[in-house]
C-alpha positions in Angstrom: 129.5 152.8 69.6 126.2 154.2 68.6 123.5 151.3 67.8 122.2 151.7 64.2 118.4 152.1 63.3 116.2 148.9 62.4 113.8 150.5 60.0 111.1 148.3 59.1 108.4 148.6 55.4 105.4 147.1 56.5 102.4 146.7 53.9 99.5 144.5 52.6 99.6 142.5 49.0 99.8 145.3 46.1 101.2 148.1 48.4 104.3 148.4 46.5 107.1 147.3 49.4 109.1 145.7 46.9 109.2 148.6 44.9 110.3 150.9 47.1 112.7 149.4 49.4 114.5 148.8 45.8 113.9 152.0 45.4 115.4 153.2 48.5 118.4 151.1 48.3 119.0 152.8 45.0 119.0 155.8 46.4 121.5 154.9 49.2 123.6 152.6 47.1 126.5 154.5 47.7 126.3 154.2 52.0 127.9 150.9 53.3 126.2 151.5 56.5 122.9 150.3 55.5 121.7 146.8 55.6 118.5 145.2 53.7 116.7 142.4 54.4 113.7 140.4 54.9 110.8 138.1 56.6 110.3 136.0 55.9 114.0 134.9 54.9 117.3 137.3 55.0 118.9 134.0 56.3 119.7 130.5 54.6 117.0 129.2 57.1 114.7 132.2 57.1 114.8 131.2 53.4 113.8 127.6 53.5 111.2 128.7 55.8 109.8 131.3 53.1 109.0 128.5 50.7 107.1 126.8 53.0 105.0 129.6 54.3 104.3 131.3 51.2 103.8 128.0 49.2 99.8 128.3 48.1 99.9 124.0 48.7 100.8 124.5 52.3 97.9 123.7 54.8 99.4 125.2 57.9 97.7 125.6 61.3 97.1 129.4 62.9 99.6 127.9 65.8 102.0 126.3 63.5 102.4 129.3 61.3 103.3 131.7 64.4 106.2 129.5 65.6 107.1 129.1 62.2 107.6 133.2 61.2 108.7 133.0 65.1 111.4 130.8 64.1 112.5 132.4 61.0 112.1 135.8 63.0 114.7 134.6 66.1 117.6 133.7 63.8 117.2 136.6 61.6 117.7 138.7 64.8 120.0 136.6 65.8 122.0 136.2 62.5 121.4 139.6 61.0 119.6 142.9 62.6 120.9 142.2 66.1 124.9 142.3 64.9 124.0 145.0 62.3 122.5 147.1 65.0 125.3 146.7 67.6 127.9 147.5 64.8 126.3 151.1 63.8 124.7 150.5 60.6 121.2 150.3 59.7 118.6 147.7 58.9 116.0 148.1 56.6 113.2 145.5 56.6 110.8 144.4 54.1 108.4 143.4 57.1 109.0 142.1 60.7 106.8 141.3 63.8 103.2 143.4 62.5 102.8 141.3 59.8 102.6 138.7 61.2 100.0 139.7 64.3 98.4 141.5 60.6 98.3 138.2 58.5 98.3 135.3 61.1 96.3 136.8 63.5 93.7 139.5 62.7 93.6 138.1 59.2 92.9 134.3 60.3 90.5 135.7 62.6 92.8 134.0 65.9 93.0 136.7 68.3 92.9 134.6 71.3 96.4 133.9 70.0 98.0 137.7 70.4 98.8 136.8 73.8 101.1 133.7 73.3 102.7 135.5 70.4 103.6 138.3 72.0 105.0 136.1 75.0 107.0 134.7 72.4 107.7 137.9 70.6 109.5 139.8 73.8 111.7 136.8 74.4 112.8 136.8 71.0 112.6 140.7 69.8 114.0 142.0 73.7 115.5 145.2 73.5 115.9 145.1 69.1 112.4 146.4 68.6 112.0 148.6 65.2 113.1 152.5 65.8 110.1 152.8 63.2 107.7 151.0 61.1 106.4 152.3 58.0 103.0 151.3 56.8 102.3 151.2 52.9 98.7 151.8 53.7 96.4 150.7 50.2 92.6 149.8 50.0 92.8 145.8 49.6 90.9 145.6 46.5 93.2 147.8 44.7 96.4 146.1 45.6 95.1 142.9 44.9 94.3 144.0 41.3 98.0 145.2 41.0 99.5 142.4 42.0 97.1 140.3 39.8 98.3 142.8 36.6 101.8 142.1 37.5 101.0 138.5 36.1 103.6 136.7 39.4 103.2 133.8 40.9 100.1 134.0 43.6 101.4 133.3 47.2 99.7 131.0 50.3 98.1 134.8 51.1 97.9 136.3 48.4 94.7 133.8 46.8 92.6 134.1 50.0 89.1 135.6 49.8 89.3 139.8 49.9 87.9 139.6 53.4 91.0 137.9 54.4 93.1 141.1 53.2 90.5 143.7 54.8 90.8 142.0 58.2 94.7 141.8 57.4 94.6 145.9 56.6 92.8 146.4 59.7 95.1 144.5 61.5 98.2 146.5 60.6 95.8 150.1 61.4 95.2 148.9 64.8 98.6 147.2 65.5 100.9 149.6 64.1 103.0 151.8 66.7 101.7 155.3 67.4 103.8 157.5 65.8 106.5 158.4 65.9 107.4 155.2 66.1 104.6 153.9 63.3 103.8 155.7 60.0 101.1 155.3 57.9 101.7 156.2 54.3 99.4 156.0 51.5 100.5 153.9 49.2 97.5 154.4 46.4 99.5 157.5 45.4 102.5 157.4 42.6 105.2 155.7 42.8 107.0 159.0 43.2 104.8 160.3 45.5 105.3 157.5 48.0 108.7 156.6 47.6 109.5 160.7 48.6 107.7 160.1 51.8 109.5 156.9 52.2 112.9 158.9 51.7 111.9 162.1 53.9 111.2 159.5 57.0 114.0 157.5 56.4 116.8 160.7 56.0 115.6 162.0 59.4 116.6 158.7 61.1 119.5 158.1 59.6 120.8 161.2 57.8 121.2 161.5 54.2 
């Protein structure tokens, strides 16, 4: 059998990922070859893990919070992408492996650490890396102020200092995959706008 796709959304705070991976599953809800998920989480301990990491009360060390989204990142491949993969259908990810080298490395300014993670990183990833990842590309500022007009609960990352988020958008810029393997999309754009481009890439992977 043909291995599936593992399509990954990839995207700072106030880039609209949320948005349009519901979007996108809307516009697929009638395929049952499709699978959606998440990191952190898209597993009953990838979930437990998510409200520690993103808890704003959590004082977590650069080390500690790598082996952590490591963690959570081995049994979601293990539990979920890996078998959905190997039995044809697709995964779609609200994030996976650049956000974290984005956020717990480039953000918290630890790049001596890149090497050990991505030690850590082939022996858990191996063959199941991301057909493509698609970056919701936004100026920080701006998707700070959306998510701060959205009135939500503010995350462990989302109340850091702007710096924080400019270092984490550069991190994702110089990480991400050349194409076509990595996509940068501009995500200051309509809804609309960005959520066609999402669909174009998407429907040439996996068909419509």
């Amino acid at each position: 059998m043909q291995l599936g796709k593992f399509i990954v959304i990839e995207g700072g705070e106030g880039s609209g990922k949320d948005t349009q991976i519901e979007l996108i599953r809307q516009a697929f809800r009638r395929r049952s070859d499709i699978v959606f998920t998440r990191e952190p989480g898209g597993t009953a301990l990838g979930e437990r893990l998510r409200s520690i990491v993103q808890d704003v009360r959590s004082e977590i060390v650069p080390e500690a919070d790598l082996l952590l989204y490591s963690a959570d990142r081995a049994q979601h491949l293990a539990e979920v992408v890996v078998p959905a993969v190997v039995a044809g259908k697709h995964v779609i990810s609200n994030r996976f492996a650049l956000s974290t080298i984005a956020y717990q490395i480039c953000g918290r300014e630890r790049r001596e650490l890149l090497p050990f993670f991505r030690d850590v990183h082939r022996r858990i990833v191996g063959q199941y890396e991301p057909d493509c990842s698609i970056l919701l590309d936004i100026e920080p500022a701006i998707g700070l102020a959306r998510k701060l007009s959205q009135g939500e609960g503010t995350t462990r990352f989302e109340s850091r200092e702007l710096a924080f988020h400019e270092r984490v958008r550069q991190g994702f810029l110089e990480h991400l995959p050349a194409p076509p393997c990595g996509v940068v999309i501009d995500a200051a754009r309509s809804r609309e706008e960005v959520h066609a481009d999402i669909l174009s890439r998407i429907t040439a992977l996996i068909g419509e």
